[in-house]
C-alpha positions, 0 to 999 in steps of 0.5 A: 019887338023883344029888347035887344040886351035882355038875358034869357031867365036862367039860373047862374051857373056854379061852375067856376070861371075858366080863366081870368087873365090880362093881354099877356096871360099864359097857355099851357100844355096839358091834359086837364081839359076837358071837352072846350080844352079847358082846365080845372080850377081849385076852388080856394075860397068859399063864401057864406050868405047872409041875410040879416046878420045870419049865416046860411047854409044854402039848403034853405031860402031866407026870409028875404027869398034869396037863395045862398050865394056860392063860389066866390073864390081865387082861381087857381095857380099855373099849371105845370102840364104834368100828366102824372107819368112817372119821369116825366119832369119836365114842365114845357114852357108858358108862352102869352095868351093874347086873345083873338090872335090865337086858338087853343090846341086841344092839349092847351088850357088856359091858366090865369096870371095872379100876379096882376090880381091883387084881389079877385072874387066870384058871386054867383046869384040866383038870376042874372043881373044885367046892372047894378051900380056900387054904392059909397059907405063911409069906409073911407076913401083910398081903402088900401088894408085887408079885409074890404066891404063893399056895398052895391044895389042891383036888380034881377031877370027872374022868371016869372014872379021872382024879380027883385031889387038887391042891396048887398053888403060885400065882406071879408075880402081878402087879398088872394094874391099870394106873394112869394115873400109874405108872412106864410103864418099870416098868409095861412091865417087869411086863408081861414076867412071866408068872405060873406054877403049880407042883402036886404030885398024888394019884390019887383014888378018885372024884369028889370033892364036897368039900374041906376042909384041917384047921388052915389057919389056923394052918400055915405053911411055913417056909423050912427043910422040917427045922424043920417039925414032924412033924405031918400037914397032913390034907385030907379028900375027900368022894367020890362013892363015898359015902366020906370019905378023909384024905390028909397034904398036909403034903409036898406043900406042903413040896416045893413050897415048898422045890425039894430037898424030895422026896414019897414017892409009895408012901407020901404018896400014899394015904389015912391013914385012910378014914371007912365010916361013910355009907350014902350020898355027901354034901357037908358036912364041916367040921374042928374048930379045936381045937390039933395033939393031937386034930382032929375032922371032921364029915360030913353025907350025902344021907340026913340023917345026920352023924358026928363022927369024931375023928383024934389022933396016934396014930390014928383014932377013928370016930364012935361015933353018929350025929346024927339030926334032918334029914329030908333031905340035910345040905348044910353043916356048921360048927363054933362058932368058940368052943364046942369042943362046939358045930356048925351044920347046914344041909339042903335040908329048909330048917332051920338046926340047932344041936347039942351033941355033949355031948347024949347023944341025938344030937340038934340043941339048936335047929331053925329050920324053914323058915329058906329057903323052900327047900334050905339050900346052905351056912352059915358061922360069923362068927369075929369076931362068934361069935352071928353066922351066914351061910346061902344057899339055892336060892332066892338069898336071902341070909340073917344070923342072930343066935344069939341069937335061936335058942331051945331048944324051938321051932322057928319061925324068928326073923327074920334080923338082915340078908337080901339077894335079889339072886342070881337062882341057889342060893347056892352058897358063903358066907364071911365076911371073917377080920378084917371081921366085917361083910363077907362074900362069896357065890358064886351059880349065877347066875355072880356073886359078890358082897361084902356089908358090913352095917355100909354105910348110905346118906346121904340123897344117896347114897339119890336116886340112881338106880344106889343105888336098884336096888343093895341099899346093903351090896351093895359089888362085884359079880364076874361072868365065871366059869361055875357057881361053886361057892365063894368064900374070902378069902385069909388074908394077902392083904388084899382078895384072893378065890378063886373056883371054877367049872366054868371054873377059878378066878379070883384077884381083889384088890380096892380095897374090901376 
C-alpha cells in the first residue's frame, strides 16, 4: 500500500507563488488574470546558488549535484485594476479576501498584504521536499538586524537514483517590507543584495518520508570548527525502503559555516547506523531530548508498529520490543517535553495514544479513539505548557488537548480544550511557537498555513464586524502561495520568523505579529 504523504517525483516548479496573504488580504479588479483569474507578479529579488563558497549561474550542476535554486524573491505590490485605457482613472476598491468564504470572479485577482510581511522569501528546489527541520547556529538569539542566515537540513523525493539529504545555509536575507518612511537610499541599497544559498550533499538510498535532526535545540555553531566538541550532529531519514539511516551532519554544518573547514566525503557521507527493524516504510520519527551522552529515537511505520532505538557514544542499541496498540499506520510521534520516559502517538485509526516505555507490556498507558473523525497526521507537544498537546487531521480539524483529561482505563475521547475547522484539507503539520505557549502554526493540503493564539479573545466591537465574524478570533495570519505544503516550523532565534515546505520549494516568512 502506497504511503499516504509521499509527493509524486516531480521537478518544483518556477513559476512564482500566486498570493501570499493573511484572513484579510485584499481582492482586486482586474485584467491581468490569467486562465485560473490570477495575477502576475514582479519578481524583485533573484537569488544565487552556491556551493562551496562558489556562485553558480544555474547552466551547470555543482560538484555536489544540485542543481541552481532560483526564485527567491518578494512579491509584488497591490494592483491598482487599470487596464491601460486612456481615462480611465479611477482604481476600484480593495475589499478582504477571506479564504473559503468567498470565489474569485473572473475579473478578480489576488494581491498579497505586504505590510504584515516584515521578510518574505522563496526557494525553489530540484525535487520536493516533504520535511526538513532548522538548525540553531550561533548567531545568536532574538536576531532582529538585516541581513539573516539561516541554516536548515532536508531530504529530498527524486526520481530514481537522485535522493539527497541537504544541509543549506541560507544568506543575505533582506527585509523586503518596504516602508513608506525608510531611507529611499538605504532602501535602494538593499534592494542590490542578492540573497544566496550555500549546501553540502549526501547521496540517499530512497525517497526520504521524514526528517528529524537530534538535539536542534541546543547546537550551536561556533565560529572556531576547532572549539566544537567531537560529538555527532545525528539526522535521521525515514526511507521509503522501509529503513531509518542516521548520518552525522555535524561537518556539513561546520564547513559551511567556516569556508576552510573540509568533509570527508568517503567517511561523513554514509550512514552511522541503519535501523532494520520495520517490516514496512513509514513516517513518525521523533529524538529524545535528553543530554549529549545518550539519545533515543522513536519510529512508527504503515503496520502500526513503533521502535524505540537508543544511540549512546559508543553505539547503537536496537529497540529490544516493539509497542504494539495501533490498528493502523502511526502517522506521528513525540516525546513529553518533561517526562524522559513518556511519548504520544497518533494513526490514521483516529486515536492519540500516550505510552510509557517503563510498562513492560508494550503497551499505550491512554488511548483516546476517535480523537478525529478521521487519520490522525500529525501532533505535536507544547514545551511551554507540557499537559498541552496539538493534533491535526485529514478532516482539517485542528485539535488542542489537555492531558489532563486524558485517563488511564477508557477510551472515550474527552473533549479538546480548543478546535478550529478552518482548513479545508488534511493538517499536514503542526508546531507550537518555542517561547509563545499560546500561538501555534499549522500547514494544510488546502495551500494554506495558518497561525493561531488561543489566548486572542474578541471585544464586543471586534464581534460586530463582519470580516471577524467569518474569521475564527484566535486565526492571527493566514500564508497562502505554496503548492501541497507539507510542514511548518518556527525558526528558534529569529522572532517571528516560519518555514514552510511544499512541492514548490520553501517559503521564509518574517511576520509582524508574532
Amino acid at each position: 500500500m502506497p504511503a499516504k504523504r509521499r509527493s509524486s517525483p516531480l521537478a518544483a516548479s518556477a513559476e512564482q507563488p500566486q498570493a501570499k496573504s493573511r484572513a484579510g488580504q485584499e481582492r482586486h479588479d482586474g485584467s491581468r488574470g490569467g486562465e485560473d483569474g490570477m495575477g502576475e507578479f514582479e519578481d524583485n529579488y533573484e537569488d544565487e546558488f552556491e556551493s562551496d563558497g562558489e556562485v553558480h549561474d544555474g547552466e551547470n550542476e555543482d560538484e555536489d549535484g544540485v542543481e541552481q535554486m532560483d526564485d527567491m524573491e518578494q512579491i509584488g505590490g497591490v494592483d491598482n485594476g487599470d487596464n491601460g485605457q486612456e481615462g480611465d482613472t479611477q482604481a476600484p476598491s480593495a475589499q478582504p479576501y477571506i479564504p473559503h468564504q468567498y470565489k474569485l470572479k473572473p475579473d478578480e485577482i489576488l494581491e498579497p498584504d505586504n505590510s504584515v510581511y516584515e521578510m518574505l522569501h522563496t526557494m525553489s528546489v530540484p525535487w520536493p521536499c516533504l520535511s526538513f527541520d532548522l538548525l540553531r547556529d550561533g548567531g545568536g538569539e532574538e536576531r532582529r538586524t538585516y541581513p539573516q542566515e539561516m541554516y536548515a537540513a532536508t531530504g529530498t523525493q527524486a526520481a530514481g537514483d537522485a535522493n539527497e539529504v541537504l544541509v543549506m545555509r541560507w544568506g543575505n536575507l533582506w527585509k523586503t517590507q518596504q516602508n513608506d518612511d525608510s531611507d529611499e537610499e538605504e532602501d535602494d541599497e538593499t534592494a542590490d543584495e542578492t540573497p544566496t544559498l550555500e549546501y553540502k550533499s549526501i547521496a540517499h538510498r530512497g525517497g526520504i518520508n521524514r526528517f528529524r535532526v537530534a538535539g536542534v535545540e541546543d547546537n550551536f555553531v561556533p565560529t572556531d570548527p576547532t572549539s566544537m566538541p567531537n560529538r555527532p550532529y545525528l539526522a535521521a531519514t525515514w526511507a521509503d525502503t522501509g529503513k531509518v539511516h542516521i548520518f552525522n551532519i555535524r561537518p556539513h554544518q561546520l564547513a559551511l559555516a567556516n569556508p576552510g573547514y573540509m568533509v570527508d566525503k568517503t567517511r561523513d557521507n554514509k550512514p552511522l547506523y541503519t535501523i532494520n527493524s520495520h517490516s514496512e516504510e513509514g513516517f513518525a520519527l521523533d529524538w529524545s531530548r535528553e543530554g549529549a551522552s545518550e539519545r533515543q529515537l522513536l519510529t512508527g511505520d504503515c503496520a502500526g508498529v513503533i521502535h524505540n532505538s537508543t544511540f549512546t557514544d559508543s553505539g547503537y542499541i536496537p529497540s529490544p520490543a516493539p509497542f504494539t496498540s495501533h490498528t493502523s499506520s502511526v502517522e506521528d510521534l513525540q516525546w513529553s517535553p518533561s517526562e524522559r520516559t513518556v511519548f504520544a502517538s497518533c494513526s490514521a485509526d483516529r486515536s492519540v495514544r500516550v505510552w510509557d516505555t517503563r510498562v513492560r507490556t508494550r503497551t499505550a498507558v491512554v488511548s483516546v479513539l476517535d480523537a478525529h473523525s478521521e487519520d490522525v497526521n500529525v501532533i505535536n507537544w507544547n514545551k511551554n505548557t507540557e499537559y498541552l498537546l496539538a493534533s491535526g487531521g485529514d478532516e482539517g480539524m485542528v485539535k488542542v488537548w489537555d492531558l489532563r483529561n486524558f485517563k488511564p482505563g477508557t477510551s472515550t475521547a474527552p473533549q479538546p480544550a480548543a478546535q478550529f475547522d478552518w482548513h479545508k484539507g488534511p493538517i499536514t503539520g503542526i508546531e507550537w511557537h518555542h517561547k509563545e505557549p499560546s500561538v501555534l502554526a499549522a500547514s494544510g493540503a488546502d495551500d494554506q498555513v495558518t497561525l493561531w493564539d488561543l489566548a486572542v479573545e474578541l471585544d464586543q466591537e471586534e464581534l460586530a464586524s463582519e470580516v471577524e465574524q467569518l474569521v475564527p478570533p484566535q486565526l492571527m495570519f493566514c500564508h497562502q502561495g505554496q503548492k501541497d505544503i507539507k510542514e511548518v516550523h518556527w525558526h528558534a532565534q529569529v522572532p517571528g520568523c516560519f518555514v514552510s515546505t511544499a512541492s514548490d520549494g520553501f517559503n521564509i516568512c518574517k511576520t509582524i505579529s508574532v
